[in-house]
Residue frames as qw, qx, qy, qz and C-alpha x, y, z in Angstrom:
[[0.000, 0.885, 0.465, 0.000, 0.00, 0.00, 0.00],
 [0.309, -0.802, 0.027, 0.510, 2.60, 2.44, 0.94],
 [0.369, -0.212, 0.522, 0.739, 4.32, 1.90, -2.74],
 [0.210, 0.452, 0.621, 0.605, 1.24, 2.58, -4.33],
 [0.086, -0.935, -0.310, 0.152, -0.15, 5.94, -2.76],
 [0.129, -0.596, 0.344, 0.714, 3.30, 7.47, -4.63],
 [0.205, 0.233, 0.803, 0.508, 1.99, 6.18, -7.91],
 [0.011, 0.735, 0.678, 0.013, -1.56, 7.23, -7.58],
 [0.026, -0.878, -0.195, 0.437, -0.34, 10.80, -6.37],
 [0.265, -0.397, 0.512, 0.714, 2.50, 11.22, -9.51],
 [0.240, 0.035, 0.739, 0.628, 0.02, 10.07, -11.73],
 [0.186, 0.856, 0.456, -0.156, -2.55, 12.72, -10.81],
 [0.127, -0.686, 0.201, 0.687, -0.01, 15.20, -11.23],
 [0.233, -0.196, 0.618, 0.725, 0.80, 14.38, -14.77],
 [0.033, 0.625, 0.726, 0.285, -2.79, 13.97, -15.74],
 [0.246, -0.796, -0.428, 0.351, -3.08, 17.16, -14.17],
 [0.182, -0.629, 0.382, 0.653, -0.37, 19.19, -15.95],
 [0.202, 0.122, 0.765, 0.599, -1.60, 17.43, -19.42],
 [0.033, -0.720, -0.681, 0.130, -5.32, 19.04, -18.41],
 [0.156, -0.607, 0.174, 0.759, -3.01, 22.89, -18.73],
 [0.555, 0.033, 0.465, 0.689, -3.33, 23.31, -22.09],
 [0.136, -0.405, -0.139, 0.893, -3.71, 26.57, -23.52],
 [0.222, 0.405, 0.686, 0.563, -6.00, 25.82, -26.50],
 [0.033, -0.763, -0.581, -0.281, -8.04, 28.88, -27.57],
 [0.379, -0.756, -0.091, 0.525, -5.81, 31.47, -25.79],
 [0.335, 0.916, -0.144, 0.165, -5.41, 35.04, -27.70],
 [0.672, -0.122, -0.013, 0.730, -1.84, 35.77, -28.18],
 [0.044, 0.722, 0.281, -0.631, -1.52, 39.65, -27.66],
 [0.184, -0.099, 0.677, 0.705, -0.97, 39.37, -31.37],
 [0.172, -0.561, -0.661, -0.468, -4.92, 38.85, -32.24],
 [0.276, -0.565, -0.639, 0.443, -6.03, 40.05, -28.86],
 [0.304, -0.436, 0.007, 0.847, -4.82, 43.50, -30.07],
 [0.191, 0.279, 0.670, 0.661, -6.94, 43.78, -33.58],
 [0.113, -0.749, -0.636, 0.149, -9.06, 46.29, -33.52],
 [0.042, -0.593, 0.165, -0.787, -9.46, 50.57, -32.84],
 [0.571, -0.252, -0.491, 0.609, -8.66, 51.90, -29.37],
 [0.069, 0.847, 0.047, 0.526, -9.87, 54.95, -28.52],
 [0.373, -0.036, -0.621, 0.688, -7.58, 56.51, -25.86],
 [0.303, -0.807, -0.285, -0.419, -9.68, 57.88, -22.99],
 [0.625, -0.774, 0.091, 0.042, -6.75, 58.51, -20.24],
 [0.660, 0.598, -0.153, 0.427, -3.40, 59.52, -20.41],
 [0.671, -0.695, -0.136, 0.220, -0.79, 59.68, -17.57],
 [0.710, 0.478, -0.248, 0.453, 2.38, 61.27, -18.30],
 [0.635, -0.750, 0.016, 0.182, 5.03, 61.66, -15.53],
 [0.550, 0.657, -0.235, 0.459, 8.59, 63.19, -15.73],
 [0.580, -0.774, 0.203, 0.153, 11.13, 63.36, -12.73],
 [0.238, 0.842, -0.464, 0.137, 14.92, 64.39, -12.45],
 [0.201, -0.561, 0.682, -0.424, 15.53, 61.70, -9.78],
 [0.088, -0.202, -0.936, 0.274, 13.95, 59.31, -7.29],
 [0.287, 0.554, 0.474, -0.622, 10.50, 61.80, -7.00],
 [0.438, 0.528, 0.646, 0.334, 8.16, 62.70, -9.45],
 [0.120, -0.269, -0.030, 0.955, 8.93, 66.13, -10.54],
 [0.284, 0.190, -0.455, -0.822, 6.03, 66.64, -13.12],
 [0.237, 0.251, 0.935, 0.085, 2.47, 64.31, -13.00],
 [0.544, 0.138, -0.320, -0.763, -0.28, 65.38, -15.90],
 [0.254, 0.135, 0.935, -0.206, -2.92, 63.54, -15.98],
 [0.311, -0.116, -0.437, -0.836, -5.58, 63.60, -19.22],
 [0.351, 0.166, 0.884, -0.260, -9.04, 62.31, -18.85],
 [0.407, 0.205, 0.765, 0.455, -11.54, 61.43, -21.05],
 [0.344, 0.883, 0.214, -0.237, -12.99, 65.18, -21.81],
 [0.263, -0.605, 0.521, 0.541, -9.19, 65.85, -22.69],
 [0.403, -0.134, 0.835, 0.350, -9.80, 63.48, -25.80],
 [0.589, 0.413, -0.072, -0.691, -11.75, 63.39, -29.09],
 [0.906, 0.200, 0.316, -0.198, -12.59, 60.85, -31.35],
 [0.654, 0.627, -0.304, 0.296, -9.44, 61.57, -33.55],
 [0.116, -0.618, 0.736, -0.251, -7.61, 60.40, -30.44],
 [0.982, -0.014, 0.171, -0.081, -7.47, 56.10, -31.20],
 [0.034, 0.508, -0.728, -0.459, -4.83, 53.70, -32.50],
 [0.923, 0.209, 0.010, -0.322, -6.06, 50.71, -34.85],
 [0.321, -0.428, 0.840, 0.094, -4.59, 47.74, -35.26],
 [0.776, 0.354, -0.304, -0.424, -4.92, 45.59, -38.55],
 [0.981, 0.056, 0.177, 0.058, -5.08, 41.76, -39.18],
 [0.749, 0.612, -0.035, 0.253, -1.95, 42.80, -41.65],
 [0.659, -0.143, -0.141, 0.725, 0.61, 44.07, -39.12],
 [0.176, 0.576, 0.165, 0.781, -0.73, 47.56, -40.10],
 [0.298, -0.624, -0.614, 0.381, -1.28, 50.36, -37.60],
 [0.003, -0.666, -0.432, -0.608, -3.06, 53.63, -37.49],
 [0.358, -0.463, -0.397, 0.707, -2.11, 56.32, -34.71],
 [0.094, 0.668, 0.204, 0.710, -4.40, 59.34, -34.92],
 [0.328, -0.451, -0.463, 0.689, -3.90, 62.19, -32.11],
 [0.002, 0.907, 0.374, 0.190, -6.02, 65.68, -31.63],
 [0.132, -0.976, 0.088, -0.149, -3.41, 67.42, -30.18],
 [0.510, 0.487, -0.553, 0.444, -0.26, 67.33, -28.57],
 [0.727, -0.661, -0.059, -0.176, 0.05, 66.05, -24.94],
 [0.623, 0.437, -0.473, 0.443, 2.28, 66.82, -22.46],
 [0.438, -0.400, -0.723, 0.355, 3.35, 67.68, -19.32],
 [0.087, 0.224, 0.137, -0.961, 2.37, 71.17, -19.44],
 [0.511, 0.469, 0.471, -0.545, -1.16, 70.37, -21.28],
 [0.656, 0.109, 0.639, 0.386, -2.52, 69.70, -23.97],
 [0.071, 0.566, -0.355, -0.741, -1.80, 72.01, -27.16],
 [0.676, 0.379, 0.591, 0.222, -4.01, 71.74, -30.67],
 [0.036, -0.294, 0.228, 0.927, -3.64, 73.42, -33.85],
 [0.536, 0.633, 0.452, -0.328, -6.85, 74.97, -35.76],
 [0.272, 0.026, 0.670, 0.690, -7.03, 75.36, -39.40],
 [0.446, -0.284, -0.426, -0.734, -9.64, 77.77, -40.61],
 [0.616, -0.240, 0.203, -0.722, -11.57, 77.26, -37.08],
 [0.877, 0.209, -0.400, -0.168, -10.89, 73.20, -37.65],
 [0.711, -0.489, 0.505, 0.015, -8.90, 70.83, -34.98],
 [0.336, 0.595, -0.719, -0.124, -5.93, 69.69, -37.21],
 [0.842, -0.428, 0.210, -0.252, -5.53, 65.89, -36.50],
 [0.116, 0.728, -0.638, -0.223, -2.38, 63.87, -36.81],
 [0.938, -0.035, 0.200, -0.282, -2.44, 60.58, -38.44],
 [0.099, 0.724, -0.674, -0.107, 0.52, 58.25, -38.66],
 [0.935, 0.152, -0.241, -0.212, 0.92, 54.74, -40.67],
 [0.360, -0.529, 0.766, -0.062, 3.10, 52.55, -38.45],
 [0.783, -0.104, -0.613, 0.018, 3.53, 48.33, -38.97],
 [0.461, -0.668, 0.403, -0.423, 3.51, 46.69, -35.66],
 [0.797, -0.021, -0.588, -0.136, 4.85, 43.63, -34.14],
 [0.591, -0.615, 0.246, -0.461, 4.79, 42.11, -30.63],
 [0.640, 0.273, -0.671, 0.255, 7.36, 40.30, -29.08],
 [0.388, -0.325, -0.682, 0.528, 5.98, 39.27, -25.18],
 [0.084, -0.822, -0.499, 0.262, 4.32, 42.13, -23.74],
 [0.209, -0.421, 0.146, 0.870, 6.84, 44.77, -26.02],
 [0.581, 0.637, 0.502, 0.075, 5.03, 46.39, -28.72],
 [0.346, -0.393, 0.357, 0.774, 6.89, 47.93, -31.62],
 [0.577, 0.690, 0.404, -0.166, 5.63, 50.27, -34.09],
 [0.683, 0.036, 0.476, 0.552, 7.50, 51.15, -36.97],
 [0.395, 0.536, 0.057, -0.743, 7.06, 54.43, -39.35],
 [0.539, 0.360, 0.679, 0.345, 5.62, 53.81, -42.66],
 [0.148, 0.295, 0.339, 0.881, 4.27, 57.06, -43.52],
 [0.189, -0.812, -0.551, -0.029, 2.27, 60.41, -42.11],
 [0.072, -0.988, -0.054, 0.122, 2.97, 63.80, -40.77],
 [0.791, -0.179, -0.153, 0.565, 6.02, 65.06, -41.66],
 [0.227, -0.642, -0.151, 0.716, 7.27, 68.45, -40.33],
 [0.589, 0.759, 0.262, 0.089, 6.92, 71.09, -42.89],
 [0.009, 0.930, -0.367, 0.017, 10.56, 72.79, -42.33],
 [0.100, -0.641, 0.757, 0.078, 12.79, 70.43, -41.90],
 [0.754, 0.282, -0.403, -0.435, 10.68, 67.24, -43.00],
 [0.037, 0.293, -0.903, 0.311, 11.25, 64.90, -40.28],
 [0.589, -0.225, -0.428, -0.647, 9.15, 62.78, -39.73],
 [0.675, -0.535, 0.330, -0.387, 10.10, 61.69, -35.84],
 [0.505, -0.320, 0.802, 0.014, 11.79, 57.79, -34.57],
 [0.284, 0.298, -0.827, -0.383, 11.86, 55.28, -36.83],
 [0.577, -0.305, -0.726, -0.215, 10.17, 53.24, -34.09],
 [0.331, -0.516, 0.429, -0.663, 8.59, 53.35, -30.98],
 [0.190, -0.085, -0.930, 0.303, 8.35, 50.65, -27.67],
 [0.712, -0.408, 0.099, -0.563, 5.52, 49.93, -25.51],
 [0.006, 0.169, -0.940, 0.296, 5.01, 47.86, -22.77],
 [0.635, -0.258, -0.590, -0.428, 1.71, 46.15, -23.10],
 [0.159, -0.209, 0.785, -0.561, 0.37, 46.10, -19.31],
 [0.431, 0.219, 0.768, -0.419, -3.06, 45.11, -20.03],
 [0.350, 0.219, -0.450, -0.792, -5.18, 43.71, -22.99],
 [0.249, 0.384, 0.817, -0.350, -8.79, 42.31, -22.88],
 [0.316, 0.528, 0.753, 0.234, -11.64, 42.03, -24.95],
 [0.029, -0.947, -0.315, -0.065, -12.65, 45.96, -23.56],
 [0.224, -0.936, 0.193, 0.189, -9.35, 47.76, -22.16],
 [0.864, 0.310, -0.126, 0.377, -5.57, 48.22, -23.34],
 [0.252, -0.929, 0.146, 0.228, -2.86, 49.74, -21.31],
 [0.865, 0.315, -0.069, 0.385, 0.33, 50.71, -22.85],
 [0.534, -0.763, 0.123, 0.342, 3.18, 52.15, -20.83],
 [0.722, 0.479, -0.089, 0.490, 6.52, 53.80, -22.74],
 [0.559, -0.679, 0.111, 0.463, 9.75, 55.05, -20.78],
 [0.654, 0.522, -0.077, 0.542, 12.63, 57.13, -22.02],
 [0.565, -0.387, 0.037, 0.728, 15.39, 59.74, -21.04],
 [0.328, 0.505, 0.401, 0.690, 14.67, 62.89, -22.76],
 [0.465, 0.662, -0.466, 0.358, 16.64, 65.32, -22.30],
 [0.745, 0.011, -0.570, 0.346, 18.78, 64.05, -19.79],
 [0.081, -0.147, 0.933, -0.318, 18.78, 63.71, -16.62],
 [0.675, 0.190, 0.038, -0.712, 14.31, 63.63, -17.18],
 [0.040, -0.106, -0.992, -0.064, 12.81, 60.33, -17.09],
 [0.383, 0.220, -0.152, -0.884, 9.92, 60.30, -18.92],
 [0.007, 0.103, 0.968, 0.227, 7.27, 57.90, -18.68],
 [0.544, -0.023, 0.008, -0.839, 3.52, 57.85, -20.34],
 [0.148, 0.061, 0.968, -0.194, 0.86, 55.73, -19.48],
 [0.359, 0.028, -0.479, -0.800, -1.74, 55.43, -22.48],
 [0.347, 0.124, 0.826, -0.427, -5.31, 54.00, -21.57],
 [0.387, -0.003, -0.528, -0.756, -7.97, 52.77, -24.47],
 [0.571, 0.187, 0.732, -0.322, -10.77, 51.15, -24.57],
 [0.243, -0.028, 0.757, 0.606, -11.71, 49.02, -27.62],
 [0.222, 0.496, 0.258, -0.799, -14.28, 50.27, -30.15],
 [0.759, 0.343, -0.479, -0.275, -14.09, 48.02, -33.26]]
């Protein structure tokens, strides 16, 4: 008896660990298809170990020309009303008109990093830049209804700059 009550308990485990499988689980690869409208926007900026700078948008801050989309094809679709920052947020009008910027990225997601790419969209009218090649995210949360994406940098130095981008999905 005593040699078989280690059998019995090894060979729940394994039946138990073969019962794990993951069939039918989004990778954040599909999970992510879709438009996003952003309705919250955190951006922080310190020199140190404190936060020297917290802004915080909410969702009156935003318009409908403030989403990103994500295509089946790797394609993405970043459109912003304004400029956000920590000092607020700054649009330009055009003949009484909110200007919006819209920029064609590819994306691809490697673990929770997401990396857009430019393809093609604003580009400065003086000097014709047209900004990074690519940008990171950190994918903190994606679900049928919310997405959170989180990006850090160093700009201008010593300033540590990080924004926390909230959506919710809408296609």
């Amino acid at each position: 008896m005593k040699r078989i009550y280690p059998i019995v308990i090894i060979g729940s485990f394994i039946a138990f660990l073969g019962s794990c499988k993951k069939d039918g689980v989004k990778t954040p690869d599909t999970g992510i298809v879709g438009k996003w409208q952003e309705t919250k926007l955190d951006i922080r900026q310190s020199s140190g170990m404190a936060i020297d700078n917290d802004t915080v948008f909410n969702k009156i801050s935003f318009t409908d020309a403030d989403y990103i989309q994500f295509n089946r094809d790797k394609s993405a679709t970043v459109s912003v009303s304004g400029n956000y920052n920590v000092s607020g947020k700054s649009v330009v009008l055009e003949g009484g008109t909110l200007v919006t910027t819209v920029t064609q990225y590819t994306y691809s997601i490697a673990d929770s990093t997401l990396t857009l790419t430019f393809k093609s969209g604003f580009q400065h009218p003086t000097n014709g830049t047209t900004g990074p090649e690519s940008q990171t995210a950190i994918i903190k949360q994606t679900d049928a209804m919310h997405l959170i994406l989180h990006t850090y940098s160093i700009s201008p130095a010593p300033f540590i700059h990080q924004e926390t981008a909230y959506y919710t999905r809408v296609e």
